[in-house]
C-alpha positions in Angstrom: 63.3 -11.0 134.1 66.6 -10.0 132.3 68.5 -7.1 133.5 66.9 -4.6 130.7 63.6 -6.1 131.4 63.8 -5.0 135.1 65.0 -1.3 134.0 61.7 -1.0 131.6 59.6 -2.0 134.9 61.2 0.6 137.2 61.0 3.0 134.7 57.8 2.5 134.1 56.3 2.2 137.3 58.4 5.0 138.7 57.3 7.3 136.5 53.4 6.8 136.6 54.0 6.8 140.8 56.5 10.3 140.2 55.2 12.4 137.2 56.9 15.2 138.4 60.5 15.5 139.9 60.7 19.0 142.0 64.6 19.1 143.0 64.0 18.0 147.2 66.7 20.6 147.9 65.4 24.3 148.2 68.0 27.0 146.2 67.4 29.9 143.5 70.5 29.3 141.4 73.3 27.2 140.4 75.4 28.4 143.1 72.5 27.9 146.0 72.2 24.4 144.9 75.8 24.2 144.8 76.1 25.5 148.5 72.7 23.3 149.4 74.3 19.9 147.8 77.6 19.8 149.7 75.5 21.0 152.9 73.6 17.8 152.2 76.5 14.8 152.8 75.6 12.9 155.6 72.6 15.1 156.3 68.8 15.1 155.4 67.7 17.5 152.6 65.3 18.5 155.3 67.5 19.7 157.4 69.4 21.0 155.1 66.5 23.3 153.9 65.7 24.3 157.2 69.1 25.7 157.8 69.6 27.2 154.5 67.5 30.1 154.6 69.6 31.9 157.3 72.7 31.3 155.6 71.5 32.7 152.4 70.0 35.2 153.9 73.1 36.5 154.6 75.1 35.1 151.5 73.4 33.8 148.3 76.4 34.7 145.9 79.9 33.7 145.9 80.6 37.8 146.5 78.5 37.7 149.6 79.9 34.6 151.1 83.2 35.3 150.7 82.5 38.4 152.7 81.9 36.2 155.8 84.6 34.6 158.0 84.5 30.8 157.8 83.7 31.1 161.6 80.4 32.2 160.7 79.1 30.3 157.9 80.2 27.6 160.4 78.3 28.9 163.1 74.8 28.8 160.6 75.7 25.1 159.1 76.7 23.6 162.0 73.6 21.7 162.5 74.4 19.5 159.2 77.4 17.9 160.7 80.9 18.1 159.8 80.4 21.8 160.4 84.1 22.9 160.2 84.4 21.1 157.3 81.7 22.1 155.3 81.9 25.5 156.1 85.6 26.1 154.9 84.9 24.2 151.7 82.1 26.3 151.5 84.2 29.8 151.7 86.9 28.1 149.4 84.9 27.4 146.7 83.0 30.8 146.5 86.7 32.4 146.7 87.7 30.1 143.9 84.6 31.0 142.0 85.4 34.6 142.4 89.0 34.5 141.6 88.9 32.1 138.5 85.5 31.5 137.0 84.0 35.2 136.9 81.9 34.7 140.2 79.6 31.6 138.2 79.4 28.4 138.6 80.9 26.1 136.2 79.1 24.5 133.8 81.9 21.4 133.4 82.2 18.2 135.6 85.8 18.7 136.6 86.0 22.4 136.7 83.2 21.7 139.7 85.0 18.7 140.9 88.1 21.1 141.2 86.3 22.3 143.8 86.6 22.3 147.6 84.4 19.5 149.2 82.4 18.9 145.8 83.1 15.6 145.0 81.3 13.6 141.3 78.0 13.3 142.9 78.0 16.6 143.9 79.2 18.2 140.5 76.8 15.2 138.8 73.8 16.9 140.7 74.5 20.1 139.7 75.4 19.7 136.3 71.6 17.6 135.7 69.3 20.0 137.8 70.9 23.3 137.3 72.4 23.0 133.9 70.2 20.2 132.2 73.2 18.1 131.3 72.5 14.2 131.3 73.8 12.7 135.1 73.1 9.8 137.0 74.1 10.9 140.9 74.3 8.2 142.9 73.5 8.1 146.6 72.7 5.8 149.4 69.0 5.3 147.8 70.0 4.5 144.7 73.0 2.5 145.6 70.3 0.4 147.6 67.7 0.3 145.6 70.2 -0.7 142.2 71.6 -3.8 144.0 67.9 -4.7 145.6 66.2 -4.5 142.1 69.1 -6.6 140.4 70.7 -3.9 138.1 73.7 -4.0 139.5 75.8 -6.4 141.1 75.4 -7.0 145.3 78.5 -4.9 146.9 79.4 -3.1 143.7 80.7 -0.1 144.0 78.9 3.6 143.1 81.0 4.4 140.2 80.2 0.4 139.1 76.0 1.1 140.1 76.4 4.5 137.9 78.1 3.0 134.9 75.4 0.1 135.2 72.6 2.0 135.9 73.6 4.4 132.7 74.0 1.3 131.0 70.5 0.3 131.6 68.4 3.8 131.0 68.3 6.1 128.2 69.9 9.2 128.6 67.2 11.2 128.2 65.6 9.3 131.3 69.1 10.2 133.7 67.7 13.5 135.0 64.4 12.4 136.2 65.1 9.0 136.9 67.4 9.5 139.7 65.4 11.6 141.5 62.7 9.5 141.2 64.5 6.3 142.8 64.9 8.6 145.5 61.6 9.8 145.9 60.8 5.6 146.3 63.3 4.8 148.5 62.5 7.2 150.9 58.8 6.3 151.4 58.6 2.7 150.2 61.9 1.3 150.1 64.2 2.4 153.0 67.1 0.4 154.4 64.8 -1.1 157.2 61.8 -0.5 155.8 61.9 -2.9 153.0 63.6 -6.2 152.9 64.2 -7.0 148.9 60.6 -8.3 149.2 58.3 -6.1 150.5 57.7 -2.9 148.7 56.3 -2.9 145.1 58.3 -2.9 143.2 60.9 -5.1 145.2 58.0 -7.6 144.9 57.4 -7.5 141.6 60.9 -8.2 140.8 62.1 -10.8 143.2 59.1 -11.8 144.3 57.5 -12.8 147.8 60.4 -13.9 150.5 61.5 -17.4 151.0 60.6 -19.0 154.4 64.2 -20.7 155.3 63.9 -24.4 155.0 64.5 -25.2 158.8 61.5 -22.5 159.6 59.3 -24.2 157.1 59.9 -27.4 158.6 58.3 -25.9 162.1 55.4 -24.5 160.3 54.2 -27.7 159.1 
């Protein structure tokens, strides 16, 4: 299969196994996505959603959160990891929002890239799911999955798998798309879980593994 041939597949398939895309992060606005997203570096978005009801609870606005120390917002993420961290970006941010964008969340990649702790895949989240504007994040899944299914170069780089990968879809696709090669690479296609042969889709497009020549040998 070419390259473009591979991307019809996996769009294709992906789409009748993922009809519909619900965002895996729970929020009710720009900015609780915003706060849910950078919660959700080097964390599960399930854990992420368990801990986010108490801190929104007690701040879901930039006004709110602002009003608590960075003490306490740290004392509700610190589950997530990199507590400290997080929770200063987090109280940054708001006061930024507050101070220079009218208490809202930007709309623009680098006005949210500007931000404390929000870094492109953040802002590229964000900007697809809460404002409709055509992103490709990339994360671990799809970083995995890109170089498994031959779209992009082994060892490449994100920004190289999200040029590619952009390359390879239609824009319109970019939204949905993403999400859904998450969706497979968390139940089909994990890091362990799959081997470059074994799920699907892997399967379909590289085909059955190769017994090494020396282990063949044995068998006969």
């Amino acid at each position: 299969m070419t390259r473009s041939e591979r991307a019809s597949y996996v769009s294709g398939r992906l789409a009748e196994l993922y009809p519909k895309t619900p965002i895996p992060l729970d929020h009710s606005d720009s900015y609780t996505l915003l706060i849910a997203v950078l919660l959700s570096a080097q964390c599960t978005d399930k854990r992420v959603n368990l801990i986010t009801p108490a801190l929104f609870a007690r701040a879901s606005s930039p006004q709110a959160m602002v009003r608590l120390s960075v003490e306490e917002i740290n004392g509700i993420v610190r589950p997530c990891g990199l507590a400290p961290r997080k929770a200063e970006s987090i109280w940054k941010l708001s006061h930024i929002l507050m101070t220079e964008h009218d208490g809202k969340v930007p709309a623009s990649f680098e006005a949210l890239e500007a931000l404390p702790g929000v870094g492109h895949k953040t802002a590229s989240v964000v900007m697809a799911q809460a404002f409709g504007v055509p992103a490709f994040p990339v994360d671990t899944h799809i970083l995995r999955l890109a170089q498994r299914w031959k779209l992009s170069p082994q060892g490449g780089t994100v920004q190289r798998v999200e040029r590619d990968l952009k390359k390879l879809f239609p824009v319109d696709e970019w939204n949905k798309l993403h999400l859904r090669i998450i969706f497979f690479g968390r139940e089909f296609c994990s890091a362990r879980g799959c081997d470059g042969h074994t799920c699907e889709i892997c399967a379909q497009l590289n085909g059955p593994a190769k017994t090494p020549k020396h282990v063949a040998k044995r068998i006969r």
